[in-house]
TIMAR-556420 format. One record per residue (C-alpha): residue number from 1; residue in three letters; x, y, z. Coordinates in steps of 0.25 Angstrom, whole numbers. Layout:
residues N
k;r;xx;yy;zz
NUM;ALA;X;Y;Z
...
END
This chain:
residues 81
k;r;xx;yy;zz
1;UNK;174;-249;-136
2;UNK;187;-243;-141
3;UNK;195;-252;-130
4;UNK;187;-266;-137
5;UNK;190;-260;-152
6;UNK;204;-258;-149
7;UNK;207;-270;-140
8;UNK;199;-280;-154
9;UNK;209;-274;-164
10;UNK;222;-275;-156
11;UNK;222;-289;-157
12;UNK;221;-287;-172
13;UNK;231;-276;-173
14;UNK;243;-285;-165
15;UNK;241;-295;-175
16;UNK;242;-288;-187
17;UNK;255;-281;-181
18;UNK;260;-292;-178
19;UNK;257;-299;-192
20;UNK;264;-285;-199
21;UNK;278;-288;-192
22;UNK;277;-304;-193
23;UNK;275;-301;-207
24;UNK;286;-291;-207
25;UNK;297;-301;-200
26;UNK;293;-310;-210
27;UNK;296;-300;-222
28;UNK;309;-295;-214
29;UNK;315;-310;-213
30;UNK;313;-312;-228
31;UNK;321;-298;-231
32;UNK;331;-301;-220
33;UNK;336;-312;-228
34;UNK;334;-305;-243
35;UNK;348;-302;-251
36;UNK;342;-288;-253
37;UNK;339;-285;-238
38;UNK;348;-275;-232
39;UNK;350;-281;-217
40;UNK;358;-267;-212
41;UNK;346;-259;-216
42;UNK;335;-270;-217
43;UNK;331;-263;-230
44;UNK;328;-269;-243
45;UNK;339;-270;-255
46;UNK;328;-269;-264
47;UNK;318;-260;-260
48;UNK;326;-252;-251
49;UNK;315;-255;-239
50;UNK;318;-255;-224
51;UNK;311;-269;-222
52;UNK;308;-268;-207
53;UNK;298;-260;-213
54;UNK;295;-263;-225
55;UNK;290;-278;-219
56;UNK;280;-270;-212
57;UNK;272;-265;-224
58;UNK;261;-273;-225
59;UNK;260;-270;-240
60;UNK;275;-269;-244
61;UNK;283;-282;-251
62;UNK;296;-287;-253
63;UNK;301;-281;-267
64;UNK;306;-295;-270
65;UNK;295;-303;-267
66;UNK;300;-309;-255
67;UNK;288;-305;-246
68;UNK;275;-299;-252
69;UNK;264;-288;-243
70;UNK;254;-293;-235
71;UNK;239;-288;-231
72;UNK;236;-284;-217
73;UNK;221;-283;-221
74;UNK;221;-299;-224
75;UNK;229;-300;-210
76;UNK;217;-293;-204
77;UNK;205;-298;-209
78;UNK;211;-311;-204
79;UNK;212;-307;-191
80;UNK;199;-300;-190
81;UNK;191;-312;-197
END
């Protein structure tokens, strides 16, 4: 029973992960080439965040409108429907 939960929400799990961090190159190549990104700490000239984490945040956004959040909850009900 546990084996056959686990082993049905794994499949649903890798995908979401690898969704987060496609998501996250994609936000990290538009700040890699931003006049306020600051390439020898990869941090933000305008918000002052470290990007290779800040991409990751599901719910966090560019401060100038160059990338906006996105909803994992419409990721998975897509994968689940």
């Amino acid at each position: 029973m546990v084996y056959s939960l686990f082993g049905d929400v794994m499949p649903i799990l890798r995908t979401l992960f690898t969704e987060r961090f496609r998501i996250s190159e994609q936000r990290l190549d538009i700040c890699r080439v931003c006049e306020h990104f600051n390439k020898d700490n990869e941090r933000c000239g305008e918000c002052g965040c470290f990007m290779a984490y800040k991409t990751l945040l599901h719910h966090s956004e560019c401060p100038l409108g160059k990338w906006k959040q996105y909803d994992p909850d419409e990721e998975f009900k897509d994968l689940t429907s």
